[in-house]
MARSESE-507329 format. One record per residue (C-alpha): residue in one letter; x, y, z. Coordinates in steps of 0.001 Angstrom, whole numbers, padded with zeros to 6 digits, always signed. Example, Ala and Ser with C-alpha at 12.3 -4.5 7.8 and 13.67 -1.06 7.14 Angstrom:
2
a+012300-004500+007800/s+013670-001060+007140/
***
This chain:
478
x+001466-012784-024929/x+005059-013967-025388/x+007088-014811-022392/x+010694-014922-022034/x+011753-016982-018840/x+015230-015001-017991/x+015352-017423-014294/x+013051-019129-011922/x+010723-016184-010971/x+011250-013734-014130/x+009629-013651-016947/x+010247-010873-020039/x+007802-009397-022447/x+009654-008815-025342/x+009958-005117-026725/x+007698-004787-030037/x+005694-002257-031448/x+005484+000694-029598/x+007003-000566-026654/x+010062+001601-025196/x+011494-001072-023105/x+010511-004543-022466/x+008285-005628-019821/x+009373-007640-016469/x+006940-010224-014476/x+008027-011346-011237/x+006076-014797-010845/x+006552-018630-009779/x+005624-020926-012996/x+002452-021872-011732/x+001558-018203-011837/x+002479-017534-014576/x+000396-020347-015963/x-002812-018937-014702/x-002316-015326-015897/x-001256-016222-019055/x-004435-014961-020658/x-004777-012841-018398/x-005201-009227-019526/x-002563-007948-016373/x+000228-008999-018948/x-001423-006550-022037/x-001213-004252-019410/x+002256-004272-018540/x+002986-004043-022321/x+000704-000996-022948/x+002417+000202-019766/x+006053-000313-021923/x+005122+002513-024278/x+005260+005560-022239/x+006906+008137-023480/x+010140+008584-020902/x+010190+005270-019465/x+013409+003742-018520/x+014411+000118-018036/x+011695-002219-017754/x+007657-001850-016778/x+007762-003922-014297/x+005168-006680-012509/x+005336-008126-008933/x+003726-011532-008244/x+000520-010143-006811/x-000164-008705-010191/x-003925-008061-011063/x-005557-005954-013442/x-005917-002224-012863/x-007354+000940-013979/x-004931+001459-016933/x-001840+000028-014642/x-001781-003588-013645/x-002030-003583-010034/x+001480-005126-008944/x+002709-002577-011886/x+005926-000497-011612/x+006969+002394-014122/x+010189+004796-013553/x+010185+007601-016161/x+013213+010184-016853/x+012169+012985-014359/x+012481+015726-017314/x+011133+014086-020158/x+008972+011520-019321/x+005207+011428-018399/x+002997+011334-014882/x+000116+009322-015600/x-002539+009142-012809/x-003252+005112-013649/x-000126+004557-012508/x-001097+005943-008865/x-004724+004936-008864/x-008046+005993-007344/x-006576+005485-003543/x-003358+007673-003274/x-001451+006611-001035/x-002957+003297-000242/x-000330+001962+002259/x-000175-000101+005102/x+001501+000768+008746/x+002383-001929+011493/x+002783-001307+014935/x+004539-003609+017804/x+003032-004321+021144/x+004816-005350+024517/x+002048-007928+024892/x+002377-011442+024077/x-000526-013446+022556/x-001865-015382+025461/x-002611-012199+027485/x-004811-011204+024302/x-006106-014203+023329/x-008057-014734+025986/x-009890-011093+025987/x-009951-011117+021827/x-013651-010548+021918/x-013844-007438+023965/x-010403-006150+022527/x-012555-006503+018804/x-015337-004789+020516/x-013481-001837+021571/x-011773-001446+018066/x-014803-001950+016396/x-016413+001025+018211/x-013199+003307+018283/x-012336+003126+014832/x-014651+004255+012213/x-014893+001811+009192/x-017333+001423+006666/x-019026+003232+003447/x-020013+006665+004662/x-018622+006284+007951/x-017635+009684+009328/x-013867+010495+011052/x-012712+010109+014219/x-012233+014153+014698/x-015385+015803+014168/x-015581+019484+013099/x-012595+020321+011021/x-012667+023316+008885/x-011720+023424+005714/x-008523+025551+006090/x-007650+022478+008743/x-008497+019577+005960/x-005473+021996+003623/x-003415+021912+006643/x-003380+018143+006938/x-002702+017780+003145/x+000112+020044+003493/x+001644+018968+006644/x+000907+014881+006834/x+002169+013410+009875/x+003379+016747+011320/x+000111+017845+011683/x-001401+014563+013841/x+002099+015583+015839/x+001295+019157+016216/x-002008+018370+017516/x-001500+015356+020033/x-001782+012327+018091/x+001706+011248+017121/x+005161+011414+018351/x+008302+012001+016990/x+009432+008432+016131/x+006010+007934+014741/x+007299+010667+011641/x+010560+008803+011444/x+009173+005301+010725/x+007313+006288+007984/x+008094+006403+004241/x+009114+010128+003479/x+008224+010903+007689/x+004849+010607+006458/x+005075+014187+004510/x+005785+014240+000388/x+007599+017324-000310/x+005997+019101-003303/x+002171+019096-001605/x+000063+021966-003387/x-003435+021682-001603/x-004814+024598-003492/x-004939+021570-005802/x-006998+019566-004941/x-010900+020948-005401/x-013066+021689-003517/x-015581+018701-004221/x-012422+016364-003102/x-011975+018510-000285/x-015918+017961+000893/x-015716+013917+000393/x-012658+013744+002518/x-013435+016447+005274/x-015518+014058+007326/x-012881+011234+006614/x-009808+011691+008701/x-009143+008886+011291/x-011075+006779+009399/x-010918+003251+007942/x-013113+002589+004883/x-014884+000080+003125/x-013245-002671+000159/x-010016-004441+001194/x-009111-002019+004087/x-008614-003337+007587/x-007038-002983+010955/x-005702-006755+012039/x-004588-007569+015342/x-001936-010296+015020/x+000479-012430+016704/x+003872-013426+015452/x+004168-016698+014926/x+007444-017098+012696/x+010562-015867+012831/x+012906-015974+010049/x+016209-013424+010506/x+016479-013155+014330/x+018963-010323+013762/x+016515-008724+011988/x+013531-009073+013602/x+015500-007888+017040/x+016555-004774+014815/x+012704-004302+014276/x+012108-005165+017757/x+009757-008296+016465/x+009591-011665+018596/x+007872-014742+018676/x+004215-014450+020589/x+003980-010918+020574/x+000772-008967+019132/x+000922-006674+016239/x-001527-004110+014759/x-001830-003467+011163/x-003795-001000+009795/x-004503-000681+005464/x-006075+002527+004776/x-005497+005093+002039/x-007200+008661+001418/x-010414+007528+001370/x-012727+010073-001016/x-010165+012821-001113/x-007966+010721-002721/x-010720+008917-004927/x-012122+012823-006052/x-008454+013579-006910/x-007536+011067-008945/x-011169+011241-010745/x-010602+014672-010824/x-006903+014838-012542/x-008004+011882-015159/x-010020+014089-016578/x-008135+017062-016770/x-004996+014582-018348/x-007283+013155-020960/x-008485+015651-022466/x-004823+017748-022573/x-003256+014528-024185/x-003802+015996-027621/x-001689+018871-026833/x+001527+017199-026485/x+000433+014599-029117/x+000638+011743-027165/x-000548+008327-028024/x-000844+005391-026087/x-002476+002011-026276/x-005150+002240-023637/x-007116+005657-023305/x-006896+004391-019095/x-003202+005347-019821/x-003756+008814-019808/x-000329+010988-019308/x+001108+014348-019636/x+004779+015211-019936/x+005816+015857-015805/x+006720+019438-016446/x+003583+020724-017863/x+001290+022673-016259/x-001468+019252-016248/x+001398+017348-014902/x+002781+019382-012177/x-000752+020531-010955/x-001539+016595-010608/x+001697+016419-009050/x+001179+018289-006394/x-002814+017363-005516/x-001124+013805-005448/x+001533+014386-002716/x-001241+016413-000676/x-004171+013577-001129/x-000397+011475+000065/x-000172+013445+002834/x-003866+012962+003871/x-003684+009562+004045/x-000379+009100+006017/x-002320+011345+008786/x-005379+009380+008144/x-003095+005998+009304/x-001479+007835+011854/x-004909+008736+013475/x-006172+005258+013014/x-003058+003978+015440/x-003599+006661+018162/x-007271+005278+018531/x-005911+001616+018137/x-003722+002588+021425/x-006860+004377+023493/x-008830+001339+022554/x-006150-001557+023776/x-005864+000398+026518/x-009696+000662+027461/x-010268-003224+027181/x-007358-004662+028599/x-007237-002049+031497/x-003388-001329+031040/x-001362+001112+031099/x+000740+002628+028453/x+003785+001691+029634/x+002397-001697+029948/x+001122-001429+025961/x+004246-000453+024857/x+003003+000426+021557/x+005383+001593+018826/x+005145+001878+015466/x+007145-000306+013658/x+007358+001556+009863/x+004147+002566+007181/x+004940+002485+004388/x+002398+003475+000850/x+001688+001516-001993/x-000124+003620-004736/x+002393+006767-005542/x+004604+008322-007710/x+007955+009831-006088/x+010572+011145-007795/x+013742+009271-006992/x+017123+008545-008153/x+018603+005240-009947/x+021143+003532-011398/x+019728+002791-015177/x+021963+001526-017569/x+024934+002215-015341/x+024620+005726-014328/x+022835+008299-012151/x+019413+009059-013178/x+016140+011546-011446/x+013285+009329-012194/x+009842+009220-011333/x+008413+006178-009815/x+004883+005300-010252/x+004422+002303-008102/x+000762+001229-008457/x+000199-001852-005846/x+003874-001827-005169/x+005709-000989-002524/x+009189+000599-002115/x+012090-001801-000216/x+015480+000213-000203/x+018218-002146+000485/x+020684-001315+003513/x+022310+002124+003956/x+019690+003998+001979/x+019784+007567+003643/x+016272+007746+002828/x+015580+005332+005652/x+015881+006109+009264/x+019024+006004+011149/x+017840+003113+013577/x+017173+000905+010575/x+019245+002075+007808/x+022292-000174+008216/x+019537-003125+008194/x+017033-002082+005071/x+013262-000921+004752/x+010786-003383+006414/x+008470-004149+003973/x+004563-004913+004931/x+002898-007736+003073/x-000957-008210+004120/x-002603-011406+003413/x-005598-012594+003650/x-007857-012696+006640/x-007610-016315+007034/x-004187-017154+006718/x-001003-014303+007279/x+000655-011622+006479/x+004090-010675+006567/x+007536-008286+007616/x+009920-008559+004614/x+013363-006199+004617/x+014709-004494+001330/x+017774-006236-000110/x+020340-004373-002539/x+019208-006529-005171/x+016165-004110-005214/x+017756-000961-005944/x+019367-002746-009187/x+016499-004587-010274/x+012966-003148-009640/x+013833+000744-009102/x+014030-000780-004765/x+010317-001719-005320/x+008749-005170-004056/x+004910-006617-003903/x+001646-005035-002051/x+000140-007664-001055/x-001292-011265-001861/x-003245-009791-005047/x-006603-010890-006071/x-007971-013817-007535/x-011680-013172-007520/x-013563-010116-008359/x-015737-009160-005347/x-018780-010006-007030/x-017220-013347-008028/x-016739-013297-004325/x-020159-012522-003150/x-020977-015379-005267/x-018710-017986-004132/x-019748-017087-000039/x-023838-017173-000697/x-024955-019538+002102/x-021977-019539+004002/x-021245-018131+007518/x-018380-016930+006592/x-017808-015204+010060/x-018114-018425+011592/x-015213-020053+009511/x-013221-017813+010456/x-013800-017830+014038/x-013301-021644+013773/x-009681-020539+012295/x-009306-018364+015664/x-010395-015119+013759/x-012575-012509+015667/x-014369-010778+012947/x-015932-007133+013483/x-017699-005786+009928/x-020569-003311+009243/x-022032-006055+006534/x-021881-009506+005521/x-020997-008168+001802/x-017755-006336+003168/x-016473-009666+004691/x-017703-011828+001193/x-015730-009928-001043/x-012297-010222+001362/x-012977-013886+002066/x-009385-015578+001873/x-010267-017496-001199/x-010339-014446-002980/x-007259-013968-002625/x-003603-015708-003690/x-001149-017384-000884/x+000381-014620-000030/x+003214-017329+001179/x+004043-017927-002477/x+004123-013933-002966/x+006330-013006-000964/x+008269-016742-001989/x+009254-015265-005197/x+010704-011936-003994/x+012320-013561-001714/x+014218-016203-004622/x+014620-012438-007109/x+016692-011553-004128/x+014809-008437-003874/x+013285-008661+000124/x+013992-011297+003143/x+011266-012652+004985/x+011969-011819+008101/x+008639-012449+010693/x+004954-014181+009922/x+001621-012564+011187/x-001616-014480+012194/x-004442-012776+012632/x-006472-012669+015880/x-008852-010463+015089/x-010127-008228+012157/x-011900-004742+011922/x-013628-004319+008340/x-016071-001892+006868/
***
């Protein structure tokens, strides 16, 4: 794969064949030296030739492979002509992460970790199979949540009002059609709400140890010593069914519209057709179900910190900080090639980082930018970046996920056999709660990239600021 180094962290895939546009990598040199035969970079090429796509298919350093999209991958098409392909969403719609602030400082937790684990561990369900936190929904209820997102945990006790405006579209994508999504999706998910998962999702209590932007971080009302909670969830098996579901349907209506692509994983139909609004709209409500799924997650956080410490609420203080998605498609509008455009965004892996005075953003943290939440690994830290102006210009006000894989899981499981991998961690000052030794394997931290050097990079393509680190204290796992 040729590579085109346009400055210190950008790399270009030159336009050939039946590539629309050229392909962008954001990566350090020594990254790029280890993907270089890597086939993320095919990806991002194959990604080039869909029909509508404007500007650049774009990569952020925590690039991996994907189902058709490289994880990491970033497409805007025109909004009229262009395509919707589900690969550019993936299986877990509206994978996304949301972090919320505490009034407590670290050495009141510390000290109580264990039982503070314990309570999580038992409030929050996690795990494969593991059933939600809100028994006894009917079905018209399970269409109600996919319709209404965030509104609905708000209607019904578990959020407030400054929970929907810290979170990416107030937690409810307009366009939600759950008659949709079918009924098999519908039964996978039912059980699901409130409820964690298995693979790489978590909830991590944290302190901050780092500060970077003070002016910042007050604006986000972040400060040295203070605990965090971070939950990564998506929408579990409705999501999964949907996407499933919709690849189907998309592959086999590709030969309508004559469309050809490079990788059959590609699968698209033009956005206005029936295939592609249809998918469309089960994709905003599967959204929807997971940004309620969070929000329920974080009101039994809250019950749970306040069970095992024996505070109050007042005392808690807990507030979320933003939530924002990684796996979506949104339609949006640009600057490309120096005017005005409606595009659609597929950011697979990616996650949006408007720059200052985006109305899109709420009105406390508009004149400062989106935060911008960066999960590591369970070892090391995660964290708060801010959206920069640079964004908007260069990568359609997207930025990385995550730290991004190195290891497959069953690489993984191979690498930890006849280690106590709960016990390094706890050495590192890690409380580790997980329904199997396999779940914590495949997420040990060597899996995984710095995500230091990640979020390095985005920081030198001007695109996002650091602006606080997160350690973990303890970590809830399926």
């Amino acid at each position: 794969m040729q590579l085109i180094r346009r400055s210190d962290c950008l790399w270009e895939i030159p336009q050939t064949g039946a590539m629309r546009v050229p392909g962008r990598v954001y990566a350090s040199a020594r990254m790029i030296t280890e993907m270089r035969d890597d086939p993320c970079l095919t990806q991002v090429a194959n990604v080039a030739c869909l029909p509508g796509i404007v500007g650049y298919s774009l990569a952020m350093p925590d690039i991996h492979w994907g189902y058709g999209f490289p994880i990491g991958g970033v497409a805007a098409v025109d909004a009229e002509h262009g395509v919707i392909s589900p690969g550019g969403v993936g299986y877990d719609v509206n994978c996304g992460v949301r972090l919320a602030r505490t009034g407590l400082e670290s050495n009141f937790v510390e000290p109580r970790i264990t039982r503070l684990a314990d309570a999580l561990f038992s409030k929050i369900p996690a795990g494969v199979g593991s059933e939600g936190a809100i028994p006894g929904l009917s079905s018209q209820q399970i269409k109600l949540v996919a319709y209404e997102g965030v509104e609905w945990a708000l209607r019904n006790g578990y959020a407030d009002r400054q929970d929907i405006e810290h979170t990416e579209e107030g937690g409810r994508l307009s366009g939600a059609d759950p008659e949709r999504i079918s009924e098999r999706a519908y039964k996978r998910g039912s059980k699901q709400l409130g409820t964690l998962g298995s693979g790489n999702h978590f909830l991590e209590v944290s302190r901050i140890d780092q500060i970077y932007d003070a002016r910042l971080a007050g604006a986000l009302g972040l400060q040295l010593g203070q605990v965090t909670v971070m939950v990564h969830s998506g929408s579990r098996g409705l999501g999964h069914q949907t996407c499933d579901d919709y690849l189907k349907l998309i592959a086999s209506a590709m030969g309508r519209y004559e469309l050809r692509l490079p990788d059959r994983q590609l699968a698209a139909v033009p956005i206005n057709s029936p295939e592609g609004k249809a998918y469309l709209g089960a994709m905003a409500a599967a959204a929807n179900f997971a940004w309620c799924n969070r929000q329920l997650m974080m009101h039994l956080a809250e019950q749970a910190f306040l069970e095992a410490l024996s505070i109050t609420p007042r005392d808690l203080g807990f507030a979320l900080v933003y939530d924002v998605c990684h796996n979506i498609a949104k339609f949006e509008e640009h600057v490309v090639d120096g005017r005005k455009r409606r595009v659609c965004v597929h950011r697979k892996g990616a996650t949006r980082a408007y720059g200052p005075g985006n109305p899109a953003l709420p009105e406390a943290l508009r004149p400062f930018g989106q935060p911008v939440l960066i999960p590591g690994d369970m070892g090391r830290y995660s964290f708060v970046l801010i959206g920069l102006e640079a964004a908007m210009r260069e990568t359609f006000g997207s930025s990385c996920h995550g730290a991004g894989r190195l290891m497959s899981r069953g690489a993984a499981k191979k690498e930890a056999r006849g280690r106590d991998l709960a016990g390094e961690l706890k050495a590192l000052g890690v409380t580790v709660r997980a329904h199997s030794r396999g779940g914590i394997a495949e997420e040990m931290p060597e899996a995984y990239k710095d995500v230091a050097e990640v979020v390095e990079v985005m920081e030198a393509a001007g695109v996002t600021r650091r602006v606080a680190r997160l350690r973990p204290l303890a970590v809830i796992k399926g």
